[in-house]
N, CA, C and O atoms as CSV, one atom per row, in Angstrom:
chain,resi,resn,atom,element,x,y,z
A,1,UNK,N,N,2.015,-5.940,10.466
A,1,UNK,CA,C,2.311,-7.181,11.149
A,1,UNK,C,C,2.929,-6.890,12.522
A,1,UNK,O,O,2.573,-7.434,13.568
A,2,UNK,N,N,3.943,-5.923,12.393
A,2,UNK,CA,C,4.462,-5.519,13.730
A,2,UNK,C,C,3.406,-5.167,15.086
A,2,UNK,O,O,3.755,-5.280,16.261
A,3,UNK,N,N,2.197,-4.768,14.671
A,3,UNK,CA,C,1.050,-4.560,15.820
A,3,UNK,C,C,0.456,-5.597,15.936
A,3,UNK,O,O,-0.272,-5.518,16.926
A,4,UNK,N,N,0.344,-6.880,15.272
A,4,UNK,CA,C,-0.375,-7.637,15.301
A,4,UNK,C,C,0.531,-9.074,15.852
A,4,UNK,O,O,-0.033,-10.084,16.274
A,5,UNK,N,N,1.407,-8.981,15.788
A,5,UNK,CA,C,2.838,-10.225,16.199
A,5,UNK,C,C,2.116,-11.171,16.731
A,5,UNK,O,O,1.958,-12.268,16.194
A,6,UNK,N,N,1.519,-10.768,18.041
A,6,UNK,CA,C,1.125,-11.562,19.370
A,6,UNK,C,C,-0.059,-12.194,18.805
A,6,UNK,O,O,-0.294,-13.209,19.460
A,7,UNK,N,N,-0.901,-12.028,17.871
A,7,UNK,CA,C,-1.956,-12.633,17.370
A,7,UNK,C,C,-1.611,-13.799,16.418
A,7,UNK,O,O,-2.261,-14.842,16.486
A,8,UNK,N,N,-0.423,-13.623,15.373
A,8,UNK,CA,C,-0.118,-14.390,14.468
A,8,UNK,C,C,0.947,-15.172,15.561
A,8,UNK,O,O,1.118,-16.359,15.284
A,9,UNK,N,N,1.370,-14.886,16.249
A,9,UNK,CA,C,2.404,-16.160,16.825
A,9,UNK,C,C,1.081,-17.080,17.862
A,9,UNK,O,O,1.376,-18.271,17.961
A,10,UNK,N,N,0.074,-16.792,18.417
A,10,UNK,CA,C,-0.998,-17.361,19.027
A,10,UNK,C,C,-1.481,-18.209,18.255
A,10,UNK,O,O,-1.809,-19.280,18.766
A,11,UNK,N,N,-1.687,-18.016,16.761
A,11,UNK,CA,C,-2.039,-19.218,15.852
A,11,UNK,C,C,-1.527,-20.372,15.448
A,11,UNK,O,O,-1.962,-21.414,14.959
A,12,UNK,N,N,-0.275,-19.847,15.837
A,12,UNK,CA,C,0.964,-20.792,15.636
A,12,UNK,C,C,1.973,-20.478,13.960
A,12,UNK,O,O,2.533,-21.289,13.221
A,13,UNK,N,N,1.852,-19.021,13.872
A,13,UNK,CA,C,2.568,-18.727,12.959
A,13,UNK,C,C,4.084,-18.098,13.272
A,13,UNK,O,O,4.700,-18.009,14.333
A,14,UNK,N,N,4.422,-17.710,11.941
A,14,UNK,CA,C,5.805,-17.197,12.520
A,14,UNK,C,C,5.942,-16.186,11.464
A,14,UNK,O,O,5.565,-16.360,10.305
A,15,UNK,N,N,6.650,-14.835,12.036
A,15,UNK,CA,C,6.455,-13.723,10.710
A,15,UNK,C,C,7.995,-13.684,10.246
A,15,UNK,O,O,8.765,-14.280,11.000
A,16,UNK,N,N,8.321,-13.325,9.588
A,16,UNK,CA,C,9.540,-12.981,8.854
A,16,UNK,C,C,9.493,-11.904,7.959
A,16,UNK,O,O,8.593,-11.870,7.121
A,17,UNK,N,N,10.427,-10.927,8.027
A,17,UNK,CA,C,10.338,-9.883,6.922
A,17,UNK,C,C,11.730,-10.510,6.729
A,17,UNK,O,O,12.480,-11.298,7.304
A,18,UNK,N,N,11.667,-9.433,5.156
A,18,UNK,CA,C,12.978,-10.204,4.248
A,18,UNK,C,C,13.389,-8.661,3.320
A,18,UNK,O,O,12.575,-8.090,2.594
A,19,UNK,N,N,14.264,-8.373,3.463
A,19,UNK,CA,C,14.570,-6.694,2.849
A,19,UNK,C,C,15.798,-7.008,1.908
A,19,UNK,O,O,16.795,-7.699,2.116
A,20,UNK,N,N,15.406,-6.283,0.812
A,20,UNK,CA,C,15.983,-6.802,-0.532
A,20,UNK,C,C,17.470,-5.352,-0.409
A,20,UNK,O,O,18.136,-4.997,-1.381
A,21,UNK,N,N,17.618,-4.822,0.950
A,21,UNK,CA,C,18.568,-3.905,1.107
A,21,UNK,C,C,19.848,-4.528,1.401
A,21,UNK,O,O,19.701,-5.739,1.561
A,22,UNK,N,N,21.134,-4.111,1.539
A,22,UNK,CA,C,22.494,-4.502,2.248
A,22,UNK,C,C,22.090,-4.872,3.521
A,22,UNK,O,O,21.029,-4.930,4.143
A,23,UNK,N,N,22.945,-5.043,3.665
A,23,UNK,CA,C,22.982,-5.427,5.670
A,23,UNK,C,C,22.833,-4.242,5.944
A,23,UNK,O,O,21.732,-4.007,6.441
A,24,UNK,N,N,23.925,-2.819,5.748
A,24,UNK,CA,C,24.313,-2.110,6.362
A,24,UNK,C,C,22.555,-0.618,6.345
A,24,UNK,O,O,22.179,0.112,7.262
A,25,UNK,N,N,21.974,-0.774,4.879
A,25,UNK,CA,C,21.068,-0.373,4.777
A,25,UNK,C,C,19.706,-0.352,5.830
A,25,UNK,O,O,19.021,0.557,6.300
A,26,UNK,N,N,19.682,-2.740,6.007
A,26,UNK,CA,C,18.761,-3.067,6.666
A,26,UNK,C,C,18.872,-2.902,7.811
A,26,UNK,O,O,17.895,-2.677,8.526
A,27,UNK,N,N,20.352,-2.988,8.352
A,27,UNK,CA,C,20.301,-2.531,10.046
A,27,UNK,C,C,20.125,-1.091,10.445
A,27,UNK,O,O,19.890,-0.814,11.622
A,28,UNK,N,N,20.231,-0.135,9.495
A,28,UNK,CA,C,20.089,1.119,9.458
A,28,UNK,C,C,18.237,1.564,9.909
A,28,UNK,O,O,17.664,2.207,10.789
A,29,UNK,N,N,17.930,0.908,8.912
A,29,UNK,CA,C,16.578,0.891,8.762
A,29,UNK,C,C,16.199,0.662,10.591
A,29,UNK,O,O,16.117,1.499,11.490
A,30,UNK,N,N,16.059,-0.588,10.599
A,30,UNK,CA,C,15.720,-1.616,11.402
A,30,UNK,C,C,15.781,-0.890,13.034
A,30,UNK,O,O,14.852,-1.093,13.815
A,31,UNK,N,N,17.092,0.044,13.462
A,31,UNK,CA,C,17.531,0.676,14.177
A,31,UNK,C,C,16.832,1.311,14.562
A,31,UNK,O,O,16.828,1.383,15.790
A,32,UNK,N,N,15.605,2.335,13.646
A,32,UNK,CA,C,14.604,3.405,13.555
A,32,UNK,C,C,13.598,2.629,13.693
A,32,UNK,O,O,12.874,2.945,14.637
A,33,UNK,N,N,13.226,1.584,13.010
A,33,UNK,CA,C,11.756,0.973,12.867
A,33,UNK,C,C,12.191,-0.252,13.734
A,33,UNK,O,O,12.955,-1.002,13.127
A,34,UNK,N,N,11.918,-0.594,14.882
A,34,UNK,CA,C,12.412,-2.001,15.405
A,34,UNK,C,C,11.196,-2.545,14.838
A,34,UNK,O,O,10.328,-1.804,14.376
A,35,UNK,N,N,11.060,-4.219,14.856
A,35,UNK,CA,C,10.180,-4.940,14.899
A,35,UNK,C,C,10.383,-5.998,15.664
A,35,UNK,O,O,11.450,-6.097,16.269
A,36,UNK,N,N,9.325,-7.046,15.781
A,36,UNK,CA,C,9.303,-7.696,17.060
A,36,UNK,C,C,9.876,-9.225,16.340
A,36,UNK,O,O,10.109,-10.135,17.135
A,37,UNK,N,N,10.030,-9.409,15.282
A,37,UNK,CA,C,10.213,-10.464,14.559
A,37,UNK,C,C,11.507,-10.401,13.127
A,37,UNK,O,O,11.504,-9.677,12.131
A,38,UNK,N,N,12.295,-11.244,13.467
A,38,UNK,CA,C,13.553,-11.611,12.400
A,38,UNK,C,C,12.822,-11.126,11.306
A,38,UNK,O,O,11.629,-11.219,11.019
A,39,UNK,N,N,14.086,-10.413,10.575
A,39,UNK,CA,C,14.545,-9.697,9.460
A,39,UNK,C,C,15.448,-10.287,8.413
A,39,UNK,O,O,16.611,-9.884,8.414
A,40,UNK,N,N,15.270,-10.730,7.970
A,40,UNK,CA,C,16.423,-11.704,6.966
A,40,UNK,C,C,16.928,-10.837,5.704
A,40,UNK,O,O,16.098,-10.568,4.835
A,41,UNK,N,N,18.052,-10.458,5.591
A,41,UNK,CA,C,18.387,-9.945,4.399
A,41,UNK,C,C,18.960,-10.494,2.769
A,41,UNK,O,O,19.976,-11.167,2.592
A,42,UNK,N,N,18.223,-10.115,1.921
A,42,UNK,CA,C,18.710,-11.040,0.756
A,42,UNK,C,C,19.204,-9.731,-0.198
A,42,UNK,O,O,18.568,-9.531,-1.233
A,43,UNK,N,N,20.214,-8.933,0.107
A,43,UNK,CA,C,20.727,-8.045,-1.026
A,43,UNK,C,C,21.100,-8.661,-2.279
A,43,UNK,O,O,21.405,-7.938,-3.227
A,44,UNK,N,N,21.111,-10.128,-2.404
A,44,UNK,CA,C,21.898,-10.302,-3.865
A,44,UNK,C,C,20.240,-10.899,-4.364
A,44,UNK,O,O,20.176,-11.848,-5.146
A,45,UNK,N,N,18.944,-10.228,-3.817
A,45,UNK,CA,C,17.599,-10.949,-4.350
A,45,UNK,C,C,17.490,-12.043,-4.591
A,45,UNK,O,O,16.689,-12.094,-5.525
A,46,UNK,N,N,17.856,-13.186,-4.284
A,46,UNK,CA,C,17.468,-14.755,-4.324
A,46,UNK,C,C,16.197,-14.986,-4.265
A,46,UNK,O,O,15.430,-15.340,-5.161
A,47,UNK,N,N,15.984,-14.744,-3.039
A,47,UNK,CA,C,14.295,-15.024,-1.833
A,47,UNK,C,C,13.585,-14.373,-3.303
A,47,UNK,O,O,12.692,-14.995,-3.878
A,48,UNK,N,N,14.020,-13.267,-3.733
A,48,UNK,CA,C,12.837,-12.163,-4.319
A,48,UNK,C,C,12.791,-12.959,-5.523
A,48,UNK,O,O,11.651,-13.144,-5.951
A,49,UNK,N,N,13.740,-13.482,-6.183
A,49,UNK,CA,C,13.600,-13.630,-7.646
A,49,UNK,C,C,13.036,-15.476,-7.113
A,49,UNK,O,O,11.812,-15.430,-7.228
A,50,UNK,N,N,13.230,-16.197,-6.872
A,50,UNK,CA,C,12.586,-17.293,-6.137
A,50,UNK,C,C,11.162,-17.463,-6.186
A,50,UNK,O,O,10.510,-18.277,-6.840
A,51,UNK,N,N,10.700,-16.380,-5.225
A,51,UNK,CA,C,9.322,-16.107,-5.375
A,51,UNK,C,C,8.680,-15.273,-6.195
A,51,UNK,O,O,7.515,-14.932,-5.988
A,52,UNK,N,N,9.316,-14.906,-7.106
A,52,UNK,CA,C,9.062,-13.715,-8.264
A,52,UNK,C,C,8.691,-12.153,-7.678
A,52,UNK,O,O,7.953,-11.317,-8.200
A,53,UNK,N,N,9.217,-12.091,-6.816
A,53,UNK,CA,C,9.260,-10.460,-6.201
A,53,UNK,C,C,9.901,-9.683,-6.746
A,53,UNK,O,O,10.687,-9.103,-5.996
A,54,UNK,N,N,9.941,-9.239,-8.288
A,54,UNK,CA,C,11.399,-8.726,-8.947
A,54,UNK,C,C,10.494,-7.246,-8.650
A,54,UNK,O,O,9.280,-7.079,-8.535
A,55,UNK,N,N,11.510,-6.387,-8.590
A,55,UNK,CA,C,11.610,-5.096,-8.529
A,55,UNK,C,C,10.553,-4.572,-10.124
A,55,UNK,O,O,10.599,-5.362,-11.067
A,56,UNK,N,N,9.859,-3.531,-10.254
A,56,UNK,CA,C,9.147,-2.720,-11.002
A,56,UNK,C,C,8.930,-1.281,-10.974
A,56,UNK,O,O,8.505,-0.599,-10.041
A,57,UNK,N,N,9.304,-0.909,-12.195
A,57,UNK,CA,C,9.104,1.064,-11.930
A,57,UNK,C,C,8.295,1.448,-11.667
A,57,UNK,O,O,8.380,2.595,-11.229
A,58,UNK,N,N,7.008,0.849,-11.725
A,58,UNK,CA,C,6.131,1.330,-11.088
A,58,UNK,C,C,5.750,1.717,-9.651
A,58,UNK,O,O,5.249,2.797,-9.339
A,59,UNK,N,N,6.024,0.779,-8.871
A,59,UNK,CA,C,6.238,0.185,-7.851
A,59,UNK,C,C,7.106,1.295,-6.836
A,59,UNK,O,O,7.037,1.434,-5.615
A,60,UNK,N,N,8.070,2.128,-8.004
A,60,UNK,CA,C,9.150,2.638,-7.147
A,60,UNK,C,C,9.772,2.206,-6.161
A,60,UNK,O,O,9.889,2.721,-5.049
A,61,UNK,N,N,10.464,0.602,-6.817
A,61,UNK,CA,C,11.702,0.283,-5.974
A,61,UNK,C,C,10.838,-1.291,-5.717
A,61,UNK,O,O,9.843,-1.606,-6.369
A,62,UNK,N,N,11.330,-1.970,-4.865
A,62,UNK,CA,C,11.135,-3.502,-4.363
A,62,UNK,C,C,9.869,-3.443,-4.477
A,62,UNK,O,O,9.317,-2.442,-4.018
A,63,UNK,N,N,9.019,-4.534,-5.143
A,63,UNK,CA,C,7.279,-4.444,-4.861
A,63,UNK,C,C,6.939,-5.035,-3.240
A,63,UNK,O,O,7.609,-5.845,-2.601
A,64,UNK,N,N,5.853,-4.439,-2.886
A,64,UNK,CA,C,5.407,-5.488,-1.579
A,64,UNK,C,C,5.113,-6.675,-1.677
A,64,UNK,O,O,4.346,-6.880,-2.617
A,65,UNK,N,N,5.438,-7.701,-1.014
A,65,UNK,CA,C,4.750,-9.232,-0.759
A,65,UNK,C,C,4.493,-10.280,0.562
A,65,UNK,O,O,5.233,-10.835,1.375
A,66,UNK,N,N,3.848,-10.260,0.454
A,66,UNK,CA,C,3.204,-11.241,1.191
A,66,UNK,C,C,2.944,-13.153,1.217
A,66,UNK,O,O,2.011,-13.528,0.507
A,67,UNK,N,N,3.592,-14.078,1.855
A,67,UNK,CA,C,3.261,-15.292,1.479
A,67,UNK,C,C,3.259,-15.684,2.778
A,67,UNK,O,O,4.004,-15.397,3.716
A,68,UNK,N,N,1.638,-16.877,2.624
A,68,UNK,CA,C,1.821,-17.384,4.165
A,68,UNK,C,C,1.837,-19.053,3.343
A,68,UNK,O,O,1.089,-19.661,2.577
A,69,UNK,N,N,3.442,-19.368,4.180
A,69,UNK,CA,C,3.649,-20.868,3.543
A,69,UNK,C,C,3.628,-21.942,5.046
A,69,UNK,O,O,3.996,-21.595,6.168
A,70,UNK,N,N,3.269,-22.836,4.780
A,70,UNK,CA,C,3.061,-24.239,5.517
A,70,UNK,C,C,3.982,-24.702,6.406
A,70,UNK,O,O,5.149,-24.315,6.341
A,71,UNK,N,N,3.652,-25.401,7.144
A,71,UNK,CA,C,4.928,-25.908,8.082
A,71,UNK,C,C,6.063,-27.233,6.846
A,71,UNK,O,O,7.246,-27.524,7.025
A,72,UNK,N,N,5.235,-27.692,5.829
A,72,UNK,CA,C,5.671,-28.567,4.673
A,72,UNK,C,C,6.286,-27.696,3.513
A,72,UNK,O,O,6.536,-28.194,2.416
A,73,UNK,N,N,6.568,-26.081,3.872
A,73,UNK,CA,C,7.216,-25.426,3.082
A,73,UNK,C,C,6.206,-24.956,1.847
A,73,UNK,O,O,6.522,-24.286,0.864
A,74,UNK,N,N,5.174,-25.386,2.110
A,74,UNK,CA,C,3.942,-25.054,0.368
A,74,UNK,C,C,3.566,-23.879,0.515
A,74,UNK,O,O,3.261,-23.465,1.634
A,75,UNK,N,N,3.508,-23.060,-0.642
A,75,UNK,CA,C,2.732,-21.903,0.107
A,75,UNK,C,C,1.054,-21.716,0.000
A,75,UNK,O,O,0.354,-21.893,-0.997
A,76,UNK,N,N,0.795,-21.455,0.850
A,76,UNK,CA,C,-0.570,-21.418,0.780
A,76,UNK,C,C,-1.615,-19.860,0.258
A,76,UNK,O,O,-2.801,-19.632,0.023
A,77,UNK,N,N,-0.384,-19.119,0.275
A,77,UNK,CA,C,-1.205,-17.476,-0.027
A,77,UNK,C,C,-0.335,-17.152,-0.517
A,77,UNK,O,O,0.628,-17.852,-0.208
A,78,UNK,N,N,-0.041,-16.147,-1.405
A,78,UNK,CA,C,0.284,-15.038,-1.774
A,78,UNK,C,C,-0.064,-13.939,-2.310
A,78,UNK,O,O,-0.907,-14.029,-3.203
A,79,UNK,N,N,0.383,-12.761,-2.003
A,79,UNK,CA,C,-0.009,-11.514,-2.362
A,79,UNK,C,C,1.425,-10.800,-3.061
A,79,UNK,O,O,2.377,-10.837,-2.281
A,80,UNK,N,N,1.716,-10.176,-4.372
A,80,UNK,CA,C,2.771,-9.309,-4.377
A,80,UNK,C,C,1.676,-8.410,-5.150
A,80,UNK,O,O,0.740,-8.713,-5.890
A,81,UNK,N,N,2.190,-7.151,-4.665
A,81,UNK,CA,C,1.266,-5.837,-4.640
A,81,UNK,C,C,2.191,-4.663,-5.710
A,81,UNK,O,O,3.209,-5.270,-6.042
A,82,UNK,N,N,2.197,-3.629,-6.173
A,82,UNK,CA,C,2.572,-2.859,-7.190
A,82,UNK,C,C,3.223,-1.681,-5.710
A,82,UNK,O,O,4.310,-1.104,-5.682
A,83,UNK,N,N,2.044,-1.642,-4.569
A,83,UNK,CA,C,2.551,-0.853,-3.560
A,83,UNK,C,C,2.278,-1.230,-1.745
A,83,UNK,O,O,1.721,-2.291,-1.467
A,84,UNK,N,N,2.597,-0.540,-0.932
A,84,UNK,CA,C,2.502,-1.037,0.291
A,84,UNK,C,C,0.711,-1.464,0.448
A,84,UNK,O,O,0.169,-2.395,1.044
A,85,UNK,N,N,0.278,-0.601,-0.176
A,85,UNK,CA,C,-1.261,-0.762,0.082
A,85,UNK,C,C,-2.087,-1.804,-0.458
A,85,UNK,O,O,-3.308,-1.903,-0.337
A,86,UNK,N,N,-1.403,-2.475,-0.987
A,86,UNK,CA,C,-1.990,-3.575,-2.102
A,86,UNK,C,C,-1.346,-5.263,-1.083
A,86,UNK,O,O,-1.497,-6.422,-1.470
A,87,UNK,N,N,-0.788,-4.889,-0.022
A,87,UNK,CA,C,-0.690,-6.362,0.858
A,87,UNK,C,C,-2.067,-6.287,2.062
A,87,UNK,O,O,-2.440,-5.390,2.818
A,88,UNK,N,N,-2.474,-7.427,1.848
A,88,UNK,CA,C,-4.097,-8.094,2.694
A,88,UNK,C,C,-3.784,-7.377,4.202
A,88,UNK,O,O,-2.705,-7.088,4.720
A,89,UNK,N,N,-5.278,-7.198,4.725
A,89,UNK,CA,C,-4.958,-6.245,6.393
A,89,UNK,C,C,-4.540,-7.649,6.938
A,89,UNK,O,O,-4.850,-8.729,6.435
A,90,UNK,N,N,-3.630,-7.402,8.281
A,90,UNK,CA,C,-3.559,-8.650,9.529
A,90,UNK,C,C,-4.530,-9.230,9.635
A,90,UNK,O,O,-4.324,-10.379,10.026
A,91,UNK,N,N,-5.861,-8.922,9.423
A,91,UNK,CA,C,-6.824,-9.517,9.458
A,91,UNK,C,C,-7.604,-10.698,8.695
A,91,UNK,O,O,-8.405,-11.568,9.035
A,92,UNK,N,N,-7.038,-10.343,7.608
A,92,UNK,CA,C,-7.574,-11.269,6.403
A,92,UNK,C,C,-6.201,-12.772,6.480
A,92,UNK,O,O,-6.305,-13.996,6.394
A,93,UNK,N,N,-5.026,-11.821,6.680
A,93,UNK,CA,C,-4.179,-13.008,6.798
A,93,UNK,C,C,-3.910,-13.626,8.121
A,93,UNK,O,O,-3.017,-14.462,8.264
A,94,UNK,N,N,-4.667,-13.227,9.081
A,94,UNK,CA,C,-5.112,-14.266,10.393
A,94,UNK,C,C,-6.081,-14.973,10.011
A,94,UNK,O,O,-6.001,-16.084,10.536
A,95,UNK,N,N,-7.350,-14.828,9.057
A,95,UNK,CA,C,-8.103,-15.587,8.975
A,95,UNK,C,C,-7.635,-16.630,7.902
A,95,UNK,O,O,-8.267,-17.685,7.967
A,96,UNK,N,N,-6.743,-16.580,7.002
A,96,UNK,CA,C,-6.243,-18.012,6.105
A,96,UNK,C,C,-5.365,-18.481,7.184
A,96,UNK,O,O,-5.755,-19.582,7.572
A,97,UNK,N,N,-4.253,-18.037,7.864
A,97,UNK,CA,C,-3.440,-18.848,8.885
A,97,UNK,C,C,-4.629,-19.801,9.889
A,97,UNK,O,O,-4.245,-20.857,10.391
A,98,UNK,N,N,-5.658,-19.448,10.045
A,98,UNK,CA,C,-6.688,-20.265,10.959
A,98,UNK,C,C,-7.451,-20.952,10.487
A,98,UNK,O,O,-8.040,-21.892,11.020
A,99,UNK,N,N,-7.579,-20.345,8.823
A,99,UNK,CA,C,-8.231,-21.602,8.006
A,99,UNK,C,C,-7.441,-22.876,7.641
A,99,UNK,O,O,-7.824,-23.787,6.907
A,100,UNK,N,N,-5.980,-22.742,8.450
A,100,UNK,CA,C,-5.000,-23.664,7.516
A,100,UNK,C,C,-4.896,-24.835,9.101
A,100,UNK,O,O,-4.165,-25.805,8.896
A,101,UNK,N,N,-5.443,-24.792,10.322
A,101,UNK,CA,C,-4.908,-25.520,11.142
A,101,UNK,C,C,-6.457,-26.091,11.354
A,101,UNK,O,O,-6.679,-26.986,12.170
């Protein structure tokens, strides 16, 4: 998403990552990896258990997910994946954000 920003904000979207780490973890992180778009942290997992993003051993550690929700809050997609490789390319999820306007 981070290479693709300028395409999904052109559609009229908005990205958000959400890291199931501390603050002190996520700004750590964040420091090394900038991105171009808000980071919201939920260490006590709300967001995750909410949307059913619960953690799995398989997975080794937080699963990946993906949701593209509505300006009415609905969601219209989701993806939660077992690993990083299992969330849709920028591509596929530019084409539902453009199927949605």
């Amino acid at each position: 998403m981070r290479d693709d920003y300028e395409r999904f904000t052109a559609v009229g979207a908005e990205v958000l990552a959400v890291s199931a780490e501390s603050p002190e973890r996520s700004e750590s992180y964040l420091r090394s990896h900038p991105l171009s778009y808000p980071t919201l942290v939920d260490a006590d997992h709300q967001v995750f258990d909410a949307y059913d993003v619960t953690s799995r051993l398989i997975a080794l550690g937080q699963r990946p997910a993906l949701f593209v929700i509505d300006a009415e809050g609905v969601v219209r997609f989701e993806e939660v994946g077992a690993q990083q490789y299992n969330i849709p390319s920028n591509d596929k999820v530019l084409e539902i954000l453009e199927s949605l306007s």
